[in-house]
N, C-alpha and C positions, 0 to 999 in steps of 0.2 A: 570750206566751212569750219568755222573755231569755234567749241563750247566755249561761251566764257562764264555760265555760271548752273548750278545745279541749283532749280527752284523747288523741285519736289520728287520725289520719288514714293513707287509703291510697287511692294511682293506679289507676285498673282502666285496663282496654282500650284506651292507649298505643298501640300498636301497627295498633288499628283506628280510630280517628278522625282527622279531618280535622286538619292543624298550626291551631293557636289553638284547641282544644278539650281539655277534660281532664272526665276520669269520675271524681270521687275518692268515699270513703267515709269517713263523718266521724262522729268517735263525740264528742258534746258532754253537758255540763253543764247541763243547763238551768233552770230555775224558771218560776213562773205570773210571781209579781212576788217584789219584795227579801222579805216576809215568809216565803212557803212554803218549805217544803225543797224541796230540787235532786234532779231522778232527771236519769237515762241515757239518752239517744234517741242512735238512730245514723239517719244520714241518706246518701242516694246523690244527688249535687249535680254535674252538666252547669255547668262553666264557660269562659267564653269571655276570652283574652286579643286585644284589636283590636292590640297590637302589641307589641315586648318589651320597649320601657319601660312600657308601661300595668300596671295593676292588673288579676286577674281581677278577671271579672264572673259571677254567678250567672245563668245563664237559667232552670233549671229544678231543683225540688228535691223528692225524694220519700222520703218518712218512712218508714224499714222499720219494720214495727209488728211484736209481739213474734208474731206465729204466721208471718212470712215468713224470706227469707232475703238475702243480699246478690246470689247466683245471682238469686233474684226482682225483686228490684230492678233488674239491669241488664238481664235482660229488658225489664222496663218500659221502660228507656232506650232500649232497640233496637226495640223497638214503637213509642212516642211520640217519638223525636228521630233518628229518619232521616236527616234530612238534614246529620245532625253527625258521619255516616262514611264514608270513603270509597268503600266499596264498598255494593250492595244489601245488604243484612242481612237473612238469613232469620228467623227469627221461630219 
């Protein structure tokens, strides 16, 4: 699979993660290869910056598929990456 274009993006749960982590949701372009047509996948992407000149980095990334929700997904995030917020996270 090839991003070929970033159509939108958005920050979730700022406010509850550790500084150098960010929760964003990311709605791309994609294709199989250059031949196919391109659909829509939106993705909920855990990235880590090591300091403020760095690049983020991607740790984790999970594909909302078309019968969930982005609510569902950051669940997920709060289930599976613990350790990338401040406080316990109930669940």
């Amino acid at each position: 699979m090839v991003a070929k274009e970033l159509i939108n993006m958005k920050e979730y749960l700022r406010e509850e993660v550790k500084n150098h982590y960010y929760v964003v949701w990311e709605q791309v372009e994609v294709c199989i290869d250059e031949t196919e047509s391109a659909s829509i996948e939106e993705f909920v992407k855990v990235m880590y910056e090591q300091s403020e000149s760095s690049s983020l980095v991607p740790m984790y990334s999970f594909l909302i598929d078309k019968t969930s929700s982005i609510e569902d997904s950051l669940a997920k995030v709060k289930r599976e990456c613990k350790h990338i917020f401040k406080e316990h996270v109930l669940v």
